[in-house]
C-alpha positions in Angstrom: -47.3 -38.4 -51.0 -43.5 -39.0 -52.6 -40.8 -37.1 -51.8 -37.3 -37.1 -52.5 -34.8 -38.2 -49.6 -31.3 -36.6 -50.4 -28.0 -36.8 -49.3 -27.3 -32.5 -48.9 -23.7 -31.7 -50.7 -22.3 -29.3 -48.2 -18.6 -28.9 -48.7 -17.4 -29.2 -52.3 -17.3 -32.6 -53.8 -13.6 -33.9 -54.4 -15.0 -35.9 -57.9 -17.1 -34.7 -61.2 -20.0 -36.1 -59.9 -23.3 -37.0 -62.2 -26.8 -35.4 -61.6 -29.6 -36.7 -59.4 -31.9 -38.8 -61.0 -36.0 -38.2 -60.8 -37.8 -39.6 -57.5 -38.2 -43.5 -57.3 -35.2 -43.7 -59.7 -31.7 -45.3 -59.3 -29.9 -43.4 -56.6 -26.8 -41.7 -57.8 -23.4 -40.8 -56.6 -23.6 -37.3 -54.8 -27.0 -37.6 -53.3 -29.6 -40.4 -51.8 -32.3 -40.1 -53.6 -35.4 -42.4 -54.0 -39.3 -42.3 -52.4 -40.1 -42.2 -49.1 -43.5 -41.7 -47.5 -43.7 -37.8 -45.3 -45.0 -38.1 -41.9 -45.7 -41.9 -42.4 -43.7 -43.3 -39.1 -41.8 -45.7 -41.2 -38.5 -44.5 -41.8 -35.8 -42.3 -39.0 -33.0 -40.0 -40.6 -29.9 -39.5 -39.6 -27.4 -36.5 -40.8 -23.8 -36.9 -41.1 -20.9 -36.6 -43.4 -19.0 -38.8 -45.5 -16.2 -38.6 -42.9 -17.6 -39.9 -40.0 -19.2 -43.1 -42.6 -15.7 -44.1 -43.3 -14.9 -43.5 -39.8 -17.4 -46.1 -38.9 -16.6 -48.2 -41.7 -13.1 -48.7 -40.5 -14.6 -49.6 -37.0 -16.7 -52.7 -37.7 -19.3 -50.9 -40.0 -21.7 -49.4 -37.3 -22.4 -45.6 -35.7 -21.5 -45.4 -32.5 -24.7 -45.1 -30.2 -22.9 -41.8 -28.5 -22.9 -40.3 -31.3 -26.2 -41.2 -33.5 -29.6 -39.3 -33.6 -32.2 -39.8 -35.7 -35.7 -37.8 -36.6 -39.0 -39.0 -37.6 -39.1 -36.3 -40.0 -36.2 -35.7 -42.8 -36.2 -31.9 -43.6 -34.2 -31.0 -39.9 -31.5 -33.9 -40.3 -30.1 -31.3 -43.3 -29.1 -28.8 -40.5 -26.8 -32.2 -38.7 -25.2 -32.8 -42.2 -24.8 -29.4 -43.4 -22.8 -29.2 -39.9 -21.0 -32.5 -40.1 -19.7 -31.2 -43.9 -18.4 -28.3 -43.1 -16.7 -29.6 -39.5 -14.9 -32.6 -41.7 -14.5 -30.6 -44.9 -16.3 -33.8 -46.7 -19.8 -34.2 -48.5 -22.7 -34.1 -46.0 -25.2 -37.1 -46.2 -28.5 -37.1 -44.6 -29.6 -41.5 -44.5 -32.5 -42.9 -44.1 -33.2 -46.1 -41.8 -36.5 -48.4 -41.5 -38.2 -47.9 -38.3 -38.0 -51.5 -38.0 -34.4 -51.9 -38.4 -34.2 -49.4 -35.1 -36.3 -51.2 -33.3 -35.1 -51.4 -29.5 -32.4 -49.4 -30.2 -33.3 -45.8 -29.9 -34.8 -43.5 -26.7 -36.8 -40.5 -27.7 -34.7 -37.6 -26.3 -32.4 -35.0 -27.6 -34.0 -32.1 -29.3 -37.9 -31.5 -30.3 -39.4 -28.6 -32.5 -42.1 -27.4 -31.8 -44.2 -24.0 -33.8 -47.1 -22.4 -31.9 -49.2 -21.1 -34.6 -52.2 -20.0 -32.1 -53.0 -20.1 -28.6 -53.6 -24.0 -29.1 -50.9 -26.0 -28.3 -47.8 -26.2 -29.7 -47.6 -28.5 -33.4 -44.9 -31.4 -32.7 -42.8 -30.8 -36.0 -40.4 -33.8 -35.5 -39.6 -36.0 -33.4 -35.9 -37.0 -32.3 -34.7 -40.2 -30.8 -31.0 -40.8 -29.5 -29.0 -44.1 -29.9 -28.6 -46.8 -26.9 -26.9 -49.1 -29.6 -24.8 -48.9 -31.8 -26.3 -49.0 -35.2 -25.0 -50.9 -38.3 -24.8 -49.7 -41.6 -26.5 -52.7 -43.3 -29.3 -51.2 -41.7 -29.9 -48.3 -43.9 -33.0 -48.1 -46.4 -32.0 -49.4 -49.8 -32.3 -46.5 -51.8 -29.8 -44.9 -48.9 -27.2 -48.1 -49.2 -27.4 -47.4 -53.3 -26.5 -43.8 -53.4 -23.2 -44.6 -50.6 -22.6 -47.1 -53.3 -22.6 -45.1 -56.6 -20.7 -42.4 -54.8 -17.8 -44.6 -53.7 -18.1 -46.7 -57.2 -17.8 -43.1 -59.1 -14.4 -42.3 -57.0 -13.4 -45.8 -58.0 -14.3 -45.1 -61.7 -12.7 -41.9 -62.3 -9.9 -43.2 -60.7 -8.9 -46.6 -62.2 -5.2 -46.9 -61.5 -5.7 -45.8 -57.9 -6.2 -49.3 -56.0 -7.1 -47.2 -52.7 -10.5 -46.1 -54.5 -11.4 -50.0 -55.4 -10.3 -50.8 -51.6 -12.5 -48.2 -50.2 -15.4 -49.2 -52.2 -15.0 -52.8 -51.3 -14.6 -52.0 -47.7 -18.2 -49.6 -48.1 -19.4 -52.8 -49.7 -19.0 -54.9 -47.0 -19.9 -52.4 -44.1 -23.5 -52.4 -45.9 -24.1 -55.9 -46.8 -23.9 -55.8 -50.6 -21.7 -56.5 -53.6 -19.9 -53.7 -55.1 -21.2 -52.9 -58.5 -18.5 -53.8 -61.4 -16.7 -50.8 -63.1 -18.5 -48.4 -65.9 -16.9 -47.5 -68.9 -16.0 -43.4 -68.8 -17.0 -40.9 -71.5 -13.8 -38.8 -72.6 -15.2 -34.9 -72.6 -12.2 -33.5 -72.7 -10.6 -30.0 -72.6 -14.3 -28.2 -71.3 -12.1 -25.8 -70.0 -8.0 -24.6 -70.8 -6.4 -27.4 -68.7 -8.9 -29.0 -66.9 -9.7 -32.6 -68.4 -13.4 -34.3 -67.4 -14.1 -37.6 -67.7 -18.0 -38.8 -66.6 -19.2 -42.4 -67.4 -21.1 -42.8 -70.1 -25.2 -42.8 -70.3 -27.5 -41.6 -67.9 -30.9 -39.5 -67.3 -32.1 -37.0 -70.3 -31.4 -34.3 -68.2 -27.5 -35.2 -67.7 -27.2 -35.5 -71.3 -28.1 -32.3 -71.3 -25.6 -31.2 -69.0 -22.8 -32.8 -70.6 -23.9 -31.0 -73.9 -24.2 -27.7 -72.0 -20.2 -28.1 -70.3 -19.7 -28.9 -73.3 -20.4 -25.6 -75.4 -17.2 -24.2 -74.0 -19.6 -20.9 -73.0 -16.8 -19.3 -70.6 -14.4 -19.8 -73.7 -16.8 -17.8 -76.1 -16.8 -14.7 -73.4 -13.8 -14.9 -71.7 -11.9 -12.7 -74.6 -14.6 -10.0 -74.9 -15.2 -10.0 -71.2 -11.5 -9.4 -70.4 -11.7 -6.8 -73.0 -14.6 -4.7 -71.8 -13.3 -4.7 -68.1 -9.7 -3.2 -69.5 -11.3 -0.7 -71.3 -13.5 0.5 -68.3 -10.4 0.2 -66.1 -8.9 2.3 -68.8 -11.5 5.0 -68.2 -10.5 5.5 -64.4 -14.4 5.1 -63.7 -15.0 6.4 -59.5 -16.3 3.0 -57.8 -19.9 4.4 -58.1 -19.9 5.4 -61.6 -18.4 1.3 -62.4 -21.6 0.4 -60.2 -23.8 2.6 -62.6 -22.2 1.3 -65.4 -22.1 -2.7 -64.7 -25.9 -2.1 -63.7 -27.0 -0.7 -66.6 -25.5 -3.2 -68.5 -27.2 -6.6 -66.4 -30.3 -4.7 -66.7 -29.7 -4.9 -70.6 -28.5 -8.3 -70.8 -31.4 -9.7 -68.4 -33.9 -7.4 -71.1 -32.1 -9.0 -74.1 -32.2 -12.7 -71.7 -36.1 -12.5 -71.6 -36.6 -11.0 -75.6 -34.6 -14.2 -76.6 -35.9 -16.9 -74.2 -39.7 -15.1 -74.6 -40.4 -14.8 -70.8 -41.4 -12.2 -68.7 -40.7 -12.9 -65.1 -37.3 -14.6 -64.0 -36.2 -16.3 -61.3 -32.8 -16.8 -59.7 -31.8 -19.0 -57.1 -28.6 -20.1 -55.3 -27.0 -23.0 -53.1 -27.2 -20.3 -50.2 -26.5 -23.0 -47.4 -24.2 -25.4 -49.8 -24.6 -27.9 -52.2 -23.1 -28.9 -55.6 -24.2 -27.7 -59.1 -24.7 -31.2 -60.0 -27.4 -31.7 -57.6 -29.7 -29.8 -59.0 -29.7 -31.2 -62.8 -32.5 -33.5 -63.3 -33.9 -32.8 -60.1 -35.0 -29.2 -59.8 -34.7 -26.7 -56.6 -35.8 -28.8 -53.5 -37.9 -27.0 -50.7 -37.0 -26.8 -47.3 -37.9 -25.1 -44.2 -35.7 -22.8 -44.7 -37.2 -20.2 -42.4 -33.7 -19.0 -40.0 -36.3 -18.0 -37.3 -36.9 -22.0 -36.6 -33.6 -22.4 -35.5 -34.3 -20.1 -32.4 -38.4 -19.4 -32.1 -41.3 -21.3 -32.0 -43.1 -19.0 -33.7 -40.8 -19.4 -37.5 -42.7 -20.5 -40.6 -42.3 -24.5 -40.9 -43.7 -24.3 -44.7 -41.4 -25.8 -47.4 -40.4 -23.1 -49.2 -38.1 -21.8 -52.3 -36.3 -18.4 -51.9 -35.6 -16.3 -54.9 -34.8 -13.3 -56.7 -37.4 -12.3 -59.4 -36.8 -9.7 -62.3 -40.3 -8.7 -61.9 -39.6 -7.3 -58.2 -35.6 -7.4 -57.8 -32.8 -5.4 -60.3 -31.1 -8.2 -61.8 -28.3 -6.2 -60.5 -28.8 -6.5 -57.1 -29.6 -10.1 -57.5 -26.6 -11.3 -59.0 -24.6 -8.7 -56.6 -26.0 -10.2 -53.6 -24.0 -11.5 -50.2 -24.7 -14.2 -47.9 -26.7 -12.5 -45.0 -24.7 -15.0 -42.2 -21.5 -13.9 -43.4 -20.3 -10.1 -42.0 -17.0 -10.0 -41.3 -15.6 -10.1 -45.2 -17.2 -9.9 -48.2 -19.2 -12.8 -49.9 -21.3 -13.8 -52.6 -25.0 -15.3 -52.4 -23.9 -18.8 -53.1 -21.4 -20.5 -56.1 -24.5 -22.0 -58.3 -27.3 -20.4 -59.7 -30.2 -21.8 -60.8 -32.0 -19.5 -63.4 -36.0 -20.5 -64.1 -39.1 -19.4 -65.1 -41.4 -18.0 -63.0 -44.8 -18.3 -64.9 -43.5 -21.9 -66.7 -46.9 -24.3 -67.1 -46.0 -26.1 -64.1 -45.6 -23.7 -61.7 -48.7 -21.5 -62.7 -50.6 -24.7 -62.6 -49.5 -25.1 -59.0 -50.1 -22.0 -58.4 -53.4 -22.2 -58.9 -54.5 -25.5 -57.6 -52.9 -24.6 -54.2 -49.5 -27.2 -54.3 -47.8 -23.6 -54.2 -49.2 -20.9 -51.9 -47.9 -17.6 -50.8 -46.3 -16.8 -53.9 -44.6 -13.5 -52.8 -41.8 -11.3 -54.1 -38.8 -13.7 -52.7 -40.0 -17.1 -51.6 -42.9 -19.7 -51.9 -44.3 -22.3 -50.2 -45.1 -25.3 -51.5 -47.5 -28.3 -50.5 -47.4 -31.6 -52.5 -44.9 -30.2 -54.7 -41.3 -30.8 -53.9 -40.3 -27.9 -55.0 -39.1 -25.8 -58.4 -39.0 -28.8 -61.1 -36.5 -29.1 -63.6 -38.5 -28.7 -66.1 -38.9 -24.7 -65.3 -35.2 -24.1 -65.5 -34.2 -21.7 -68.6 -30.6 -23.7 -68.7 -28.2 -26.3 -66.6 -27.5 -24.9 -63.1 -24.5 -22.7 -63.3 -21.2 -22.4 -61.0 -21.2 -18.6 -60.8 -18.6 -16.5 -59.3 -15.7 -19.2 -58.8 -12.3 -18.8 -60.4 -13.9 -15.8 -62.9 -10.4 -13.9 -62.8 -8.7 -17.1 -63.9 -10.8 -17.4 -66.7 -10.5 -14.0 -68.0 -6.8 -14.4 -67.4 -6.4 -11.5 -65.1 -4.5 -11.5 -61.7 -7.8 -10.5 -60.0 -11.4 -9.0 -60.8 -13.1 -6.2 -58.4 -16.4 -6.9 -57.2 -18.7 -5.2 -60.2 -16.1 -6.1 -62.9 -16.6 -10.1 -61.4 -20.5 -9.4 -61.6 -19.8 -7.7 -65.5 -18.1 -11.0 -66.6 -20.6 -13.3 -65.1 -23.5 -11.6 -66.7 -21.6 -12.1 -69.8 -21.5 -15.8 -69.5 -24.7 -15.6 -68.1 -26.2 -14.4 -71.2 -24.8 -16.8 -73.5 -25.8 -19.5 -71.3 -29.8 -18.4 -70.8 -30.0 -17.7 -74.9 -27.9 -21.1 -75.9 -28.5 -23.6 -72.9 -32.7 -24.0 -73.3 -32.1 -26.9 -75.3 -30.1 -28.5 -72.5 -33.2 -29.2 -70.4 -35.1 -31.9 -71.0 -38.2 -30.6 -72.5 -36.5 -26.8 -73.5 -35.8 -25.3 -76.2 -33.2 -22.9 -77.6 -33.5 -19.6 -78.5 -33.5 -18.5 -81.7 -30.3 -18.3 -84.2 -31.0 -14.6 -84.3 -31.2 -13.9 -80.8 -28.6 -16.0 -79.8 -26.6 -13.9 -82.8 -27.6 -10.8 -81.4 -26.8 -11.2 -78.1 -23.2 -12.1 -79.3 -23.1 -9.1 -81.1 -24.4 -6.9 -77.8 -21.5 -8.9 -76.0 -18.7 -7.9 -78.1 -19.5 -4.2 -78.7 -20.3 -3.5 -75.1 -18.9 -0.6 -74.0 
């Protein structure tokens, strides 16, 4: 079976970075992507950050062996890079070595999962192995030594009069054994938002066509005015905190209603980049699963399925989806994530899975898959979208309480799920009327 090996975004990405491509495609410039065989034995993983791969750049092009360990399998390597990302405040990078290449360097050691399912014995989940050598980057899988490359040929790219970017490329080059690839030609798109200028090199997949088409709609630009409005007028009307609540949940409840009516679904479902990762990785590539069951981290006894979490409409308050906080985070307020990734639940594909068995469990927030890699692209109602970031700024207020943020980003929300089908490949818009009447809902809210 093919999966996709990727590099996991973890901090925010310092460029305008394209979309992953599809699985056996060209790698691209945030993530590693490409095939790989699960289970096979061929191939050890290593997670990291960009950081500490310019760090070894700089000192002959290899990992130190103190530092370096590697798993068989490529799902717990994430945890290493999410942690590497946020440490060094760079992109975190999970590569992907041939077992050959390792050969006589590595010691199995370090850390083992394990899950005990029954009173058998405990299932070996991965296996990890710690350096005795120090281990070069020319050793890294192709696909992985492509994706390093795009990424550092991108900074290089958006950057043309910057001869540091060209120097750093080079010197990423060299470290892996391979020619840097010759400049692209950039694609002006700009002015997406009031002062911010974009430029993204031109082609690419379907699916980040589509994106470009989608930034380019200027959707926060359409809102931002009637948005700004309606929260002055309920600020106006000296609302208590939980009659606001009342009101802004009412009106997502009415938007999401108005949502499905145009996009003719029944069953939403909304996910975010809970533990990181950039809005760019999902376009063309869909929601990955992962074992993202916390309980691994400290019990044998966790689920060790690939799964997808979710809100649903059919089980959740689109409310109390879109109002949601990061669980791990108690100390000060916080949000569920900064993209969200809105699909359809009963799409072709996923019923189909679901009833061949490639998705089990199917339950009211998560479900695992098994020979599926997860939530394609295909299923998704629009682009991803970066939710909850700068949303005062946009409206052009000093600052947004929580339920009048959640107001404005159902707002843009709604104009993105009734204009933004045709942006996926394979989608289709809404109709002119709906999309017309959920304009007019917009402007004479309340």
């Amino acid at each position: 079976m093919s999966a996709r090996l990727l590099a996991l975004l973890l901090a925010l990405a310092p460029l305008c970075a394209s979309a992953a491509r599809a699985a056996g495609g060209r790698a691209v410039e945030t993530s590693v992507s490409g095939s790989y065989s699960q289970g096979s034995g061929d191939s050890f993983f290593h997670g990291t950050s960009l950081a500490h791969i310019e760090a070894a750049v700089e000192t002959g092009g290899v990992l130190s062996a103190q530092r370096t360990y590697v798993s068989d399998e490529p799902g717990y390597p994430h945890g290493y890079a999410r942690s590497s990302g946020r440490k060094t405040g760079t992109p975190g990078v999970v590569l992907q070595f041939p077992a050959a290449a390792l050969e006589g360097k590595l010691v199995t050691g370090h850390y083992s999962p394990v899950v005990q399912a029954g009173k058998g014995m405990p299932t070996q989940l991965a296996h990890f192995k710690m350096a005795v050598a120090d281990i070069p980057l020319s050793s890294l899988s192709p696909v992985s030594k492509q994706a390093l490359l795009d990424h550092y040929a991108l900074a290089r790219d958006l950057a043309p009069s910057d001869p540091a970017a060209a120097a750093k490329l080079e010197s990423v080059a060299r470290a892996l054994g391979v020619a840097a690839p010759a400049p692209r030609p950039l694609l002006d798109l700009s002015e997406l938002e009031p002062g911010h200028r974009v430029l993204i090199p031109e082609g690419g997949s379907e699916a980040e066509r589509g994106d470009r088409r989608f930034a380019a709609r200027g959707l926060w630009d359409k809102v931002a005015a009637d948005a700004r409005s309606e929260v002055l007028g309920l600020r106006a009307r000296k609302l208590s905190k939980a009659a606001l609540k009342d009101h802004v949940r009412a009106e997502v409840s009415a938007a999401f209603d108005r949502i499905k009516a145009a996009r003719g679904v029944v069953n939403i479902g909304l996910h975010y980049n809970l533990h990181g990762g950039s809005r760019e990785g999902y376009v063309g590539t869909g929601i990955r699963a992962t074992k993202g069951d916390i309980a691994l981290r400290y019990s044998m006894n966790g689920d060790s399925n690939d799964k997808v979490y979710y809100f649903q409409t059919a089980a959740h308050s689109p409310y109390d989806a879109l109002d949601a906080s990061n669980g791990e985070i108690l100390l000060f307020p916080s949000r569920m994530g900064s993209v969200l990734s809105v699909f359809d639940l009963d799409a072709p594909e996923l019923a189909a899975a679901r009833a061949d068995g490639r998705i089990k469990n199917a339950g009211a927030i998560s479900m695992d898959f098994h020979g599926l890699p997860g939530v394609p692209y295909s299923a998704f109602l629009a682009p991803p979208m970066q939710v909850f970031t700068d949303t005062a700024k946009r409206l052009g207020l000093r600052s947004l309480s929580r339920d009048e943020e959640t107001l404005a980003a159902v707002r843009f929300l709604e104009a993105a799920l009734t204009e933004g089908g045709a942006d996926v490949p394979g989608g289709k818009a809404a109709p002119e009327t709906a999309v017309a009447a959920a304009a007019a809902a917009r402007a004479l809210a309340p």
